[in-house]
C-alpha positions as CSV (number, residue, x, y, z in Angstrom):
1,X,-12.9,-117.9,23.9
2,X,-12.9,-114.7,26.1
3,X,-9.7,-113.7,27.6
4,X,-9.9,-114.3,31.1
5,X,-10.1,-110.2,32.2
6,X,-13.6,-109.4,30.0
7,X,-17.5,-109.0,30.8
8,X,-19.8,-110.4,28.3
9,X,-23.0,-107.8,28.5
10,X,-26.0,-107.7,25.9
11,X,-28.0,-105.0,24.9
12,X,-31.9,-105.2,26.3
13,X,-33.7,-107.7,24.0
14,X,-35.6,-106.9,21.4
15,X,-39.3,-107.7,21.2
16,X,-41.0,-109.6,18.2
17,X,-42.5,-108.4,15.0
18,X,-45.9,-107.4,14.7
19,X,-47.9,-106.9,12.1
20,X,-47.0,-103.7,11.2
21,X,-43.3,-103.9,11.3
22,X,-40.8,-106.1,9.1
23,X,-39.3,-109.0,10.9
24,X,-35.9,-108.7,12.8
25,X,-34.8,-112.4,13.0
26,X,-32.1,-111.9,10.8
27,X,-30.7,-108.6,12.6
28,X,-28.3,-109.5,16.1
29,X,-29.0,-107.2,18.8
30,X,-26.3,-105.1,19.8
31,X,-23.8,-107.4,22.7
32,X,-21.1,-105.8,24.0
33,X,-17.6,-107.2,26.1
34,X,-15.7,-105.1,27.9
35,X,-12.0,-106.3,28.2
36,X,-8.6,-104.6,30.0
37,X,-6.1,-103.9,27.6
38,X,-2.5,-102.6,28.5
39,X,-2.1,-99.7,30.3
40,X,-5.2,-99.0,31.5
41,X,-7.0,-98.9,28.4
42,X,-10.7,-100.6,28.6
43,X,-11.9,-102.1,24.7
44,X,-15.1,-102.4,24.4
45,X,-16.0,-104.8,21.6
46,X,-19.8,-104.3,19.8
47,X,-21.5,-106.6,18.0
48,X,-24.6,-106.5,15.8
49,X,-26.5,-103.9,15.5
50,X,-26.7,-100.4,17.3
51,X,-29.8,-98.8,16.3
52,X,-32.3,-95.7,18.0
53,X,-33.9,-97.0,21.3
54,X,-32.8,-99.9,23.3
55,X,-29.0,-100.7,21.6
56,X,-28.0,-96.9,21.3
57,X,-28.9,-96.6,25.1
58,X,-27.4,-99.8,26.4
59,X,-24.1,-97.9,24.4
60,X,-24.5,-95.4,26.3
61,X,-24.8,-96.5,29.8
62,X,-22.1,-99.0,29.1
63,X,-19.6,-95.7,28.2
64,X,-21.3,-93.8,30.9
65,X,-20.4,-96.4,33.8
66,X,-17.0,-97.4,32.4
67,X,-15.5,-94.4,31.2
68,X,-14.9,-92.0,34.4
69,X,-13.0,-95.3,36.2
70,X,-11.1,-96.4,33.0
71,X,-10.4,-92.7,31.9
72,X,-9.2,-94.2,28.3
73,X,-11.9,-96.6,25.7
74,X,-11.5,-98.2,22.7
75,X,-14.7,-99.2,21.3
76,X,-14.3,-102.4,19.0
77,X,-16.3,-101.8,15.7
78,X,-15.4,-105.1,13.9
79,X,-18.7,-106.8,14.2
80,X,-21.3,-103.8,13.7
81,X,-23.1,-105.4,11.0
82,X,-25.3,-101.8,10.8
83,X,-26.0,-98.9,12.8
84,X,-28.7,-96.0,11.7
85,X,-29.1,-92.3,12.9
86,X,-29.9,-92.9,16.0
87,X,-27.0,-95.1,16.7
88,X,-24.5,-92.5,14.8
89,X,-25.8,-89.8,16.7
90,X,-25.5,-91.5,20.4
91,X,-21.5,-92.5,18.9
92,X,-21.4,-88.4,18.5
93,X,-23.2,-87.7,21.7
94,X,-20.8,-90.3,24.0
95,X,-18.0,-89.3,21.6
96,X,-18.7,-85.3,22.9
97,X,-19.5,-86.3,26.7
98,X,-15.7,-88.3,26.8
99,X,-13.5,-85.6,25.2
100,X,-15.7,-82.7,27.4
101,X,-15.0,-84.6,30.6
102,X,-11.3,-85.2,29.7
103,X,-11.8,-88.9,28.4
104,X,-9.9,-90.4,25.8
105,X,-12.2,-92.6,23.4
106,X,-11.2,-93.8,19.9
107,X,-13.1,-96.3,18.0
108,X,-11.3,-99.3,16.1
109,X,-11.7,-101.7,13.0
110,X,-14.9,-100.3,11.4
111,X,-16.1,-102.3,8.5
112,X,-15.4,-100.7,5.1
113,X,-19.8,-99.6,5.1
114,X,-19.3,-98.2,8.8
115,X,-15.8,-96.1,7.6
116,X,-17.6,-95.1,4.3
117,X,-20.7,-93.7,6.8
118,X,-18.3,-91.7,9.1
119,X,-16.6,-90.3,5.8
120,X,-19.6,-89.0,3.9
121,X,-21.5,-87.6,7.5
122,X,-17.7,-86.0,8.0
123,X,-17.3,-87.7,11.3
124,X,-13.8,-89.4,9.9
125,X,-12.8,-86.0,10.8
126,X,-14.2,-85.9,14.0
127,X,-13.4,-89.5,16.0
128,X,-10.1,-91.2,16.7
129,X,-10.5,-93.5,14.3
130,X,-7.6,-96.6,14.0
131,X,-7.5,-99.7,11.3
132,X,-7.2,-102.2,14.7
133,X,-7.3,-101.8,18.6
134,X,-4.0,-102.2,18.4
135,X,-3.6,-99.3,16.7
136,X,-5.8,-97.3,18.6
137,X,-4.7,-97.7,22.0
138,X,-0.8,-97.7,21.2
139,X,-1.9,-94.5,19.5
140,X,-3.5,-93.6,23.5
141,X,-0.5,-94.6,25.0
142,X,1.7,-92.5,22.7
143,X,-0.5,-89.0,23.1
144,X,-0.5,-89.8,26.7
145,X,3.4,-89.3,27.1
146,X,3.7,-86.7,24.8
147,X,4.0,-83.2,26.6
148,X,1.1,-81.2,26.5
């Protein structure tokens, strides 16, 4: 059940196997919900996949369209069952475009294989990265009170 204040939107569909390429029935495509937390925080909740091409784009213009209105994201990492370069770079790339235009983004709840990826590419370091969205955007809240 959706909480009454959230957008279901799916990532572009992806097209069949061929011959020359292993088949993806078993893999989700990336869908995303977008969801109004407290305080003007927007979650974004991801599930599946996000991979190079269509799901690391759809990402993207998700962030891209949300982000300068909502000023503060939390991405929901819960159900990314896998992501590959392509989809760590565009997390860097939107990561980069937030905190340059004054943005707040953190990511939340990464599985223990998506944490263990962001340690040993050193990106633990680099994102906001909380153990729940709670976490993560009372963590927003807090930094947004605190002097500067």
């Amino acid at each position: 059940m959706k909480p009454e204040n959230s957008v279901a939107i799916s990532g572009p569909s992806i097209a069949p196997a061929t011959d020359n390429e292993p088949s993806k029935k078993n893999e989700k495509k990336l869908q995303m919900t977008l969801e109004a937390g407290h305080a003007g925080t927007v979650v974004l909740r991801c599930q599946g996949r996000i991979m190079f091409r269509s799901e690391a784009r759809a990402l993207s213009s998700i962030v891209a369209e949300v982000l300068p209105s909502a000023r503060r994201m939390v991405v929901d990492l819960a159900e990314i069952d896998s992501i590959d370069s392509g989809g760590l770079g565009e997390l860097v790339l939107i990561h980069m475009w937030a905190e340059a235009a004054g943005y707040m983004m953190s990511f939340a709840s990464p599985q223990k294989s998506l944490r263990h990826l962001f340690e040993i590419t050193n990106l633990a370091s680099v994102f906001d990265i909380y153990a729940t969205v709670a976490e993560a955007m009372a963590a927003m809240v807090q930094e947004q009170i605190q002097p500067a």
